[in-house]
Legacy VTK file of the C-alpha trace (Angstrom):
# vtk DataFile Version 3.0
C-alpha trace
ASCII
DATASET POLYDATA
POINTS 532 float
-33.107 19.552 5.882
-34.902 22.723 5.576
-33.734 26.078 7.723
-36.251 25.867 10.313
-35.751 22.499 11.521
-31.491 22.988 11.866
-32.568 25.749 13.621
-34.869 23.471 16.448
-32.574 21.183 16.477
-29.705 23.798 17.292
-32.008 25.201 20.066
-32.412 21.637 21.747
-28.186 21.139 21.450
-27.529 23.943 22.952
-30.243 23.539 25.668
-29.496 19.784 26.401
-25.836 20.799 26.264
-26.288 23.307 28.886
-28.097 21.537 31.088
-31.364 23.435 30.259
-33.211 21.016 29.159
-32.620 17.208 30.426
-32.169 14.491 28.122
-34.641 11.717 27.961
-35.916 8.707 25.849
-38.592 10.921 23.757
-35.758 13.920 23.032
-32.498 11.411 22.628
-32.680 10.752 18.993
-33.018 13.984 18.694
-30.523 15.040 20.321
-27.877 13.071 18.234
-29.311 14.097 15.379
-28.533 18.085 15.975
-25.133 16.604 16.151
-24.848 14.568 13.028
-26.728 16.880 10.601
-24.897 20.025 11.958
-22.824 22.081 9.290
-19.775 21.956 12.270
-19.771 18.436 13.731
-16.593 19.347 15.013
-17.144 22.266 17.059
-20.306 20.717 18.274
-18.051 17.378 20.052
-15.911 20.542 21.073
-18.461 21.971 22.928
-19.848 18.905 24.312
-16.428 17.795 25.525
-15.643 21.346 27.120
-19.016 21.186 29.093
-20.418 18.836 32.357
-23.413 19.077 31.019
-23.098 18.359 27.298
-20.685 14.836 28.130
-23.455 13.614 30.482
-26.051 14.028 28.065
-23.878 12.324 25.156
-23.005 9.363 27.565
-26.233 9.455 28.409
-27.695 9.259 25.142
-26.180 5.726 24.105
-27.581 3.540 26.571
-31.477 5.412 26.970
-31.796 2.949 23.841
-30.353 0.180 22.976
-32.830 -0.838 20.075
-31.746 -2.518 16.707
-33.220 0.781 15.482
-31.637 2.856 17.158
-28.157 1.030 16.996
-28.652 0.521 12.887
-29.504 4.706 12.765
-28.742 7.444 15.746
-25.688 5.412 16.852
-24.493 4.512 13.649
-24.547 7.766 12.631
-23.155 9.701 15.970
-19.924 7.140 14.999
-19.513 7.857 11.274
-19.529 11.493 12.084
-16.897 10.766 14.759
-14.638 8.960 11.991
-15.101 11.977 9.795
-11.152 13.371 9.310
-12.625 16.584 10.417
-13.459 15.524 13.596
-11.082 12.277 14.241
-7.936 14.697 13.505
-8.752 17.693 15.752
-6.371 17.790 18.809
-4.789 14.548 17.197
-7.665 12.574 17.644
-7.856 13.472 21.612
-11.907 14.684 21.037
-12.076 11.241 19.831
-10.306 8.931 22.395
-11.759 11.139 25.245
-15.302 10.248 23.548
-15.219 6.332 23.132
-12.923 6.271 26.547
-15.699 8.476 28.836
-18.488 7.397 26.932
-18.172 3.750 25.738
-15.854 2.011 27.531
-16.230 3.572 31.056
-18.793 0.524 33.312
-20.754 0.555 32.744
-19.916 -0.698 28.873
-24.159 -0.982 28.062
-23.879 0.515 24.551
-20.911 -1.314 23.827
-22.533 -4.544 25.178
-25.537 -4.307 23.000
-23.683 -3.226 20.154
-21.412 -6.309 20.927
-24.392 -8.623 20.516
-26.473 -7.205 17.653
-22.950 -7.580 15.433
-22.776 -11.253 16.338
-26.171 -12.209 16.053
-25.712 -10.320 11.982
-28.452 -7.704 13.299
-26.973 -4.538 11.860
-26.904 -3.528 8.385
-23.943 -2.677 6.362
-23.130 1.141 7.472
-23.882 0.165 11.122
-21.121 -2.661 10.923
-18.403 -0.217 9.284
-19.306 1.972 12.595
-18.923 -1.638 14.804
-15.417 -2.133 13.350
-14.247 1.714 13.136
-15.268 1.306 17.344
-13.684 -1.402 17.861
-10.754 0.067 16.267
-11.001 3.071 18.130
-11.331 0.561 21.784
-7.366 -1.120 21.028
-6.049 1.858 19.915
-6.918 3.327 23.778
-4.218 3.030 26.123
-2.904 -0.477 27.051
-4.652 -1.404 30.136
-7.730 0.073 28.838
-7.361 -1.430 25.226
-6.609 -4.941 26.444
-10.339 -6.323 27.401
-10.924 -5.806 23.924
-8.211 -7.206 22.084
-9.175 -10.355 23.569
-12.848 -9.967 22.685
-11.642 -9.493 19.255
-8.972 -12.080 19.294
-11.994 -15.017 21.022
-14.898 -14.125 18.696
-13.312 -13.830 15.671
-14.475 -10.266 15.403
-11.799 -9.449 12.594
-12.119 -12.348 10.616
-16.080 -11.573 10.656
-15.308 -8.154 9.064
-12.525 -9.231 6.937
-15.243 -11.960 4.966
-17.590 -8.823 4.657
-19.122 -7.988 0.709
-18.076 -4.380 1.470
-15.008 -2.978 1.096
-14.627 -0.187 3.365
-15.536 -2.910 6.422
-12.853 -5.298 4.515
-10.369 -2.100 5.253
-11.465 -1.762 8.516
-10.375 -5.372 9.121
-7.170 -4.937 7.870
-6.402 -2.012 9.716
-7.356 -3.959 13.061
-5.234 -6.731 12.053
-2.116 -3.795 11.963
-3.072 -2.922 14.726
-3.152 -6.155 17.261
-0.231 -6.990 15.402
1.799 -4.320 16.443
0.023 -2.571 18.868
3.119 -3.404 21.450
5.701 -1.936 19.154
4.833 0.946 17.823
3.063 4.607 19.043
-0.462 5.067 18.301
0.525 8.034 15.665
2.217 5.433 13.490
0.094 2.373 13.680
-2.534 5.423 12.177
-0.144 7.193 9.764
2.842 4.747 9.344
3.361 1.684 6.792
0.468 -1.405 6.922
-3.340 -1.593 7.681
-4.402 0.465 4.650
-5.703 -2.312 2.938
-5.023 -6.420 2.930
-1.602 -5.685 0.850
-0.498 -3.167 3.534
2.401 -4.037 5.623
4.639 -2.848 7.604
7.363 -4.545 6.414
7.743 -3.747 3.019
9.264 -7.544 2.425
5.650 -9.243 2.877
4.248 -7.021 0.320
2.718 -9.333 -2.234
4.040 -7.603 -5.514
1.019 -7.668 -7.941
-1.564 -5.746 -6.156
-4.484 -7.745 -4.667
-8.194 -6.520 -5.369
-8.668 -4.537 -2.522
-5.481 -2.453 -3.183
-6.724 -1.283 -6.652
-10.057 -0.456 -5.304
-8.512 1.803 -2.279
-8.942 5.124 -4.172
-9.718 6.855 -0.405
-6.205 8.040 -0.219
-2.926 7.656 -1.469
-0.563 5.126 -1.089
2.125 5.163 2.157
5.247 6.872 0.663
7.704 8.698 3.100
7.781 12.264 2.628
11.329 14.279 2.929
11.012 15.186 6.076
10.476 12.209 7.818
13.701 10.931 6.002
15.270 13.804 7.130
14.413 13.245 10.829
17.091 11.531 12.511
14.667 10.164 15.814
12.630 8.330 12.600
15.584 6.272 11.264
15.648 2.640 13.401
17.487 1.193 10.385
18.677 3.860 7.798
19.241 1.000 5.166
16.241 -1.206 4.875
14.251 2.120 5.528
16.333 3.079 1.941
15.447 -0.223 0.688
11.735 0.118 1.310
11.495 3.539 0.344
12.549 2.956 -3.482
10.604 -0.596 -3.254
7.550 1.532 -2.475
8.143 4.536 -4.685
9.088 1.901 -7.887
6.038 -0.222 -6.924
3.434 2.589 -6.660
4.468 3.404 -10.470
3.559 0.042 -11.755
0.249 0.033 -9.034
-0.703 3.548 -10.275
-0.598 2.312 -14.157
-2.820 -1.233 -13.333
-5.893 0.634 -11.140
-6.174 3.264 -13.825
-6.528 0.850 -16.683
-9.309 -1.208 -13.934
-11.085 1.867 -13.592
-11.053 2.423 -17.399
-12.603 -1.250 -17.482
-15.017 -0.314 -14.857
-16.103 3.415 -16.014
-14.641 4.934 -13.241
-12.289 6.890 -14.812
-12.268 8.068 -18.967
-9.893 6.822 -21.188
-9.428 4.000 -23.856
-8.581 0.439 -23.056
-5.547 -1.296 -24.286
-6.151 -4.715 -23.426
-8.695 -7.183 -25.392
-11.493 -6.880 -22.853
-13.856 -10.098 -22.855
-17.614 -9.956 -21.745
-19.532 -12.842 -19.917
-17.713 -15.866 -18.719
-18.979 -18.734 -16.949
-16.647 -21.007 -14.688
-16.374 -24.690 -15.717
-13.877 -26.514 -14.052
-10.594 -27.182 -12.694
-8.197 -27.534 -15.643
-4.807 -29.983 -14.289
-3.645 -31.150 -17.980
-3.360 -30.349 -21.507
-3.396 -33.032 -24.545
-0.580 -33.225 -26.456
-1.008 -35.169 -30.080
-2.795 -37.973 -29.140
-5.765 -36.597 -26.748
-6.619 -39.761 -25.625
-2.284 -41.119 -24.742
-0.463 -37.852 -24.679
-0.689 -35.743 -21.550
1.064 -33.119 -20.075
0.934 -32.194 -16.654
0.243 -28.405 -16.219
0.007 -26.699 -12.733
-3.807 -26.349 -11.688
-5.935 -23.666 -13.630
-9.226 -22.399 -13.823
-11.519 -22.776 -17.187
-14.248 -20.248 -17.859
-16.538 -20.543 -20.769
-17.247 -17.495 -23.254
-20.875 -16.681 -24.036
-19.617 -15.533 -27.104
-17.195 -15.896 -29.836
-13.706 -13.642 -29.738
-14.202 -11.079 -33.191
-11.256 -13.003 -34.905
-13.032 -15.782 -35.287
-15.634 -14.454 -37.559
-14.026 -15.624 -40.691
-12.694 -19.077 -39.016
-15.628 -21.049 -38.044
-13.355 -24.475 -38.155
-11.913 -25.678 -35.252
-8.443 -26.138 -37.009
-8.949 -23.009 -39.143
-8.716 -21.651 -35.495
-5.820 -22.999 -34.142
-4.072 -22.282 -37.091
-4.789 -18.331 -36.366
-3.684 -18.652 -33.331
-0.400 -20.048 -34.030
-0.366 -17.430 -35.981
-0.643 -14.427 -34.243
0.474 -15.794 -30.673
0.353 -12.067 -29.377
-3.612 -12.413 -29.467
-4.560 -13.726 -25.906
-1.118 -13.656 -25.128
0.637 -16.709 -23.220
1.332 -15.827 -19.283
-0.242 -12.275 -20.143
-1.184 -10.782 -16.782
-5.731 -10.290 -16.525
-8.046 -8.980 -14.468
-10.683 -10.764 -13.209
-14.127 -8.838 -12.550
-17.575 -10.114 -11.029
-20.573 -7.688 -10.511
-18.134 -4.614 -11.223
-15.345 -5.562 -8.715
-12.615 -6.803 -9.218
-11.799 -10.416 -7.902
-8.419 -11.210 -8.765
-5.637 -11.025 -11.490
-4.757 -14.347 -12.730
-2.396 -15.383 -15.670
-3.846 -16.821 -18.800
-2.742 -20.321 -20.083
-3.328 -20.418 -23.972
-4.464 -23.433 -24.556
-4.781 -23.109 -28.042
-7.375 -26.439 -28.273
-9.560 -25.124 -25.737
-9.412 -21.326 -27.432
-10.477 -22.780 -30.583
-13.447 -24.523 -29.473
-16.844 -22.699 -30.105
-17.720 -21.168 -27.609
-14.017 -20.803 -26.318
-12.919 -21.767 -22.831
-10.113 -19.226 -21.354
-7.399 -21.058 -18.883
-6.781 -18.878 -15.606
-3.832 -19.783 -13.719
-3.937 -18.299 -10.250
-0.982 -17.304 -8.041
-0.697 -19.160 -4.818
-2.505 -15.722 -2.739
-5.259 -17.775 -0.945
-7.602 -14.144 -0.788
-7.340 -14.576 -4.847
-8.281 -18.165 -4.923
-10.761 -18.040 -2.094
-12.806 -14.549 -4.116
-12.999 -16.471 -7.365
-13.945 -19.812 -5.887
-17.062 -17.811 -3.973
-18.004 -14.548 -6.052
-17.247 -15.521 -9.257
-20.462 -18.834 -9.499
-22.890 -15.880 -7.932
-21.588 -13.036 -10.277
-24.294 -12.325 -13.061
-21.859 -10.619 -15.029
-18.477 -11.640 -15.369
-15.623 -10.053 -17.525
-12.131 -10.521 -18.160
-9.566 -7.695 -19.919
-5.444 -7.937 -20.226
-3.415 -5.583 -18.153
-1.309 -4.117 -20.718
0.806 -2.550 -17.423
4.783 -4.266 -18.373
4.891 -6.021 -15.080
7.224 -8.155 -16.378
10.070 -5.250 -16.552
8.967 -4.048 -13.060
8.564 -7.518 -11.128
12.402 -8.295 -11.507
13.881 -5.029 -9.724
11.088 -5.126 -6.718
12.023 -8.615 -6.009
15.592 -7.928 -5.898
14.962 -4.467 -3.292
12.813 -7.161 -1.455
15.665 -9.596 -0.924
18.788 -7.231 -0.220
20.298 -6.537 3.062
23.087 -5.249 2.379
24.790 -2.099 0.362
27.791 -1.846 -1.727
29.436 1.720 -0.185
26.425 2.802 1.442
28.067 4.641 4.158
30.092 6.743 1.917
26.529 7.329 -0.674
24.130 7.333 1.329
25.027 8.118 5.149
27.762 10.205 4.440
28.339 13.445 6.871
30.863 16.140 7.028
33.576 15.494 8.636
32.664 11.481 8.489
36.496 9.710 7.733
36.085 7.698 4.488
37.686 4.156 4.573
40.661 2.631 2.456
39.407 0.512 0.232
41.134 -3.101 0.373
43.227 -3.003 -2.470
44.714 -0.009 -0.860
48.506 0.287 -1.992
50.247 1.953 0.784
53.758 1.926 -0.669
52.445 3.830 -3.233
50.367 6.672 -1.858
53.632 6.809 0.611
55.399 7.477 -1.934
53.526 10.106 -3.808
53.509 11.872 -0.712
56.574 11.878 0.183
57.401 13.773 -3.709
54.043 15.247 -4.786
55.994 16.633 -8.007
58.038 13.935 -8.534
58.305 11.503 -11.363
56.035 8.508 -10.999
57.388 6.309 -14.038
58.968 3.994 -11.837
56.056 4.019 -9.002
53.560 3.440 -11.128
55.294 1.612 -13.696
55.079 3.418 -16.801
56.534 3.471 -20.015
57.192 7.223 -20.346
57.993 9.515 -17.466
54.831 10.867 -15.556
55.027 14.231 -13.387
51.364 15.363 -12.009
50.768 19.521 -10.802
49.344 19.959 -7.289
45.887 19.243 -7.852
46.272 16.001 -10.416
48.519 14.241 -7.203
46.048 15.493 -4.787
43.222 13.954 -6.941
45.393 10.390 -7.675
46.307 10.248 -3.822
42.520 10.351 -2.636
41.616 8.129 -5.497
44.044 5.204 -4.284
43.319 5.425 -0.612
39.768 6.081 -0.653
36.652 3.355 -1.198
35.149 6.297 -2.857
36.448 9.261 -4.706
35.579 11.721 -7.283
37.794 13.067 -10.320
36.384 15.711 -12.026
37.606 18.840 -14.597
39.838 19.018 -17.727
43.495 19.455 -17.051
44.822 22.882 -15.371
45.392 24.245 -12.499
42.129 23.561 -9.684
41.440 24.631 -6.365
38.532 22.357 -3.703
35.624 23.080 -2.798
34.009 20.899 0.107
31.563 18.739 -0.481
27.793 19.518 -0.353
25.428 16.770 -0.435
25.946 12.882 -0.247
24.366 11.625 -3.754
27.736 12.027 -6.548
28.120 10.843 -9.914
30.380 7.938 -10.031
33.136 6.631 -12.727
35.221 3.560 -13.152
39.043 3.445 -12.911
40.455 -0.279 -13.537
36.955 -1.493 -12.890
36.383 0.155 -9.514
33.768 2.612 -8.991
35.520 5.741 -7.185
34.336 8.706 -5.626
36.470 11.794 -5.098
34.619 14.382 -1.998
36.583 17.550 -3.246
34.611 19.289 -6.754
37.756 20.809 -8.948
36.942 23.436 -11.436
39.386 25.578 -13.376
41.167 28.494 -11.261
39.577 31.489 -11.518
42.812 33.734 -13.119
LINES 1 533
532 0 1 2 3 4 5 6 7 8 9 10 11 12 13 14 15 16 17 18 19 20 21 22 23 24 25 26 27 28 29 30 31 32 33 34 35 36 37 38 39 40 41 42 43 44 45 46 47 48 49 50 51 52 53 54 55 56 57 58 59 60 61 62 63 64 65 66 67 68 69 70 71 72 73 74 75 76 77 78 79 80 81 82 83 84 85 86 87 88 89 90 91 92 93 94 95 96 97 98 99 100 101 102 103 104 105 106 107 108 109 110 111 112 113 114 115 116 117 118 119 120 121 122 123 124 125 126 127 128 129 130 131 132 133 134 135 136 137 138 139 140 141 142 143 144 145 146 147 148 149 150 151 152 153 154 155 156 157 158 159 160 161 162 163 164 165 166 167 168 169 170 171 172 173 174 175 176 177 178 179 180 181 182 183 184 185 186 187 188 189 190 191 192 193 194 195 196 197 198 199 200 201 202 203 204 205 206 207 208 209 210 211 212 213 214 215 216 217 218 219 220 221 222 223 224 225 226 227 228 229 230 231 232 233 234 235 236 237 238 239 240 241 242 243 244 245 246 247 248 249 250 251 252 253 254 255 256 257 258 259 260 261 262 263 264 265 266 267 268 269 270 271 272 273 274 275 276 277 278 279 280 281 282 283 284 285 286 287 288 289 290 291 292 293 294 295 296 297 298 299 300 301 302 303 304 305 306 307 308 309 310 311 312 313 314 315 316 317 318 319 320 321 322 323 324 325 326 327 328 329 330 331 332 333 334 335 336 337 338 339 340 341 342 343 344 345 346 347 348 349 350 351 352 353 354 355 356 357 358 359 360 361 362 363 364 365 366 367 368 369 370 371 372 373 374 375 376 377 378 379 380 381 382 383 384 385 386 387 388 389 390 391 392 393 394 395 396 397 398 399 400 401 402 403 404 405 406 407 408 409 410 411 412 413 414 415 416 417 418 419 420 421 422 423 424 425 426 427 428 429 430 431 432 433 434 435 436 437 438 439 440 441 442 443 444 445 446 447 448 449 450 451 452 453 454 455 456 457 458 459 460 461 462 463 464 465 466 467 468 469 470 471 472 473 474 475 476 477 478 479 480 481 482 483 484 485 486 487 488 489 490 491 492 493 494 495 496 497 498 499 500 501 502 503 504 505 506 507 508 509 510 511 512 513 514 515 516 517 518 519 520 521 522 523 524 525 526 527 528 529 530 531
């Protein structure tokens, strides 16, 4: 846009926004246009909010037309400048809600009604429909009474599901993110259904246990922003902590998880040229999908079966570059025996139609099958119905379809997230975790209570006969200090050569551990030698 047309269509904001000049059918699109091209979107909502004038004219301005047109273009437009972060996060997202609740859903809804209509009747084009859902979003996320009415709309017309079937992924997102919300609208405070845990993408949940550990294709595409991981300071914040454990529990699932995430999307944007680098995984071009694979012959292909769990078979246009010297069918197999790291058995893949990814099965080796010319791949498929359901309908109308090995060591990550998924509970977490000055540590149950008694009673005493040792024992002041808190503590630290010590208290509540008859113990004082 050239300088002399921002500056008209300045003029006319600033007129129409102080009721100057009125707003009508021939200046409307106009209008909304000085707002969406402006170099400050922001201040110009700011200044239509903070004027009589100005939030007439805007409320005006969406139901003068209701056109396909105008819906697919001005209004599309007006809302993806309203999602902008720079506008959506000023006064923490009050411009917004004051917008869509004044504006949109105030009787009467006409722009909402039309807009309604021309997203079930598939009238509006892709940007207009990632506008439709961020709305609708923006409608339950208003106040409960108000929000209501359209929860149910959603919930009867199978708005979400609509979106969540979309081609595009940002309106994919926006599904999930409505999903979230419904889901636990009730519960939780419209800052953290925004910024907490779940609705980023279909993989996105709140509770950290439903999180599907390999990523799903979706997730690795979300490149928008990063990944929910607490900061410090929300783990710090004592109003924040519901239930200090599993929140401990989901914290290292997420921050171990991300790791392993982090490695696979960089080696599929490698794959897909989003991103330099050098591939480590065999990477094969042009597949075509045959058929459902459910058995594998064993030595006699006509009497010897074995059952297999249900695969996929895809056909390769070409041949792999091993087989250049073996052009025999058995010449093949016998490679492949061979050198059973090529095409590795249960290696984890990634699946890619049209330059998106689709899914990440595991491949079978069927050596018989790999050693026919052309070759036919085996994909087993995990039991995620999104993964099954994106092969089964983008893969037959893909015109390009590749395949390349995740060289990502899943395989050493998979094990520990599965095991943070399943616990409940925490060996001494009060006393490493949640500890706090002046908190009173516990006994621990083997807690010998003659003993310790009798320590105390003679701290300098001879403890052969206590402690039943061959040789006569006598500890200094700081050694029967340290042995006492080590028997009648669950956790206790022992620390320094020998000498003479002095305590310290304790700062902090993460301590290195050691073993003492194959019990961890803790001692809370830090000895160091005496200062002399």
């Amino acid at each position: 846009m050239d300088d002399a047309t921002a500056t008209k269509l300045s003029k006319l904001f600033h007129f129409i926004v102080s009721g100057t000049v009125a707003l009508t059918a021939q200046n409307n699109a106009l209008f909304l246009e000085s707002i969406t091209s402006s170099v400050d979107p922001a201040g110009c909502i700011h200044t239509i909010i903070n004027s009589t004038d100005g939030f007439q004219a805007l409320r005006k301005s969406l139901t003068v037309d209701t056109s396909i047109l105008f819906l697919n273009k001005s209004a599309a437009k007006l809302l993806h400048v309203l999602a902008a972060p720079n506008v959506a996060e000023v006064a923490g997202g009050i411009y917004v809600q004051t917008i869509v609740l004044e504006c949109i859903a105030q009787p009467p809804t006409v722009f909402w009604d039309a807009f309604l209509h021309a997203f079930q009747t598939s009238q509006l084009d892709p940007n207009a429909q990632k506008s439709f859902g961020w709305l609708l979003l923006q409608l339950i996320l208003l106040p409960t009474d108000k929000a209501e009415p359209y929860k149910k709309i959603a919930e009867e017309l199978s708005l979400i599901s609509t979106l969540a079937s979309s081609p595009h992924l940002r309106i994919r997102l926006i599904a999930a993110k409505l999903n979230h919300v419904i889901s636990h609208s009730e519960s939780t405070s419209r800052a953290e259904l925004l910024n907490g845990p779940g609705g980023r993408h279909d993989n996105d949940h709140a509770d950290f246990r439903q999180i599907s550990i390999l990523p799903t294709a979706d997730e690795l595409a979300f490149t928008f922003e990063r990944a929910f991981l607490r900061p410090s300071s929300w783990l710090d914040d004592p109003t924040t902590e519901k239930d200090p454990l599993t929140t401990h529990f989901d914290n290292q699932f997420r921050l171990l998880r991300e790791d392993m995430v982090g490695e696979m999307r960089e080696e599929v944007q490698i794959a897909l040229r989003k991103k330099a680098g050098k591939l480590r995984g065999t990477v094969i071009d042009g597949l075509i999908l045959k058929g459902l694979y459910y058995k594998r012959s064993g030595g006699d292909p006509e009497k010897d079966y074995q059952w297999t769990h249900w695969a996929l078979m895809f056909e390769c246009k070409t041949d792999f570059w091993p087989y250049n010297k073996y052009k025999d069918s058995n010449a093949r197999e016998i490679y492949l025996r061979c050198h059973p790291r090529f095409l590795k058995h249960q290696s984890l893949t990634c699946l890619i139609a049209d330059g998106e990814v689709v899914a990440f099965p595991n491949l079978f080796r069927d050596e018989q099958l790999l050693a026919q010319s052309p070759p036919i791949l085996v994909l087993r498929f995990s039991n995620s119905q999104a993964d099954i359901i994106n092969t089964l309908t983008r893969v037959p109308k893909a015109a390009h379809v590749r395949l390349i090995q995740i060289n990502t060591a899943v395989f050493s990550y998979e094990p520990v997230l599965s095991a943070l998924q399943e616990k409940t509970t925490m060996p001494l977490e009060h006393e490493l975790l949640f500890f706090e000055d002046g908190m009173q540590l516990q006994q621990p149950s083997y807690y010998p209570e003659t003993v310790v008694d009798a320590i105390r009673f003679d701290p300098t005493g001879d403890l052969q006969e206590i402690c039943g040792m061959p040789e006569p024992v006598r500890l200094d002041e700081a050694q029967t200090d340290a042995l006492v808190n080590a028997l009648s503590q669950r956790v206790a630290l022992i620390q320094g050569p020998p000498g003479r010590y002095y305590s310290l208290p304790l700062l902090g509540s993460y301590l290195p551990m050691v073993r003492r008859d194959g019990k961890i113990i803790h001692r809370r004082v830090v000895c160091e030698d005496s200062p002399e």
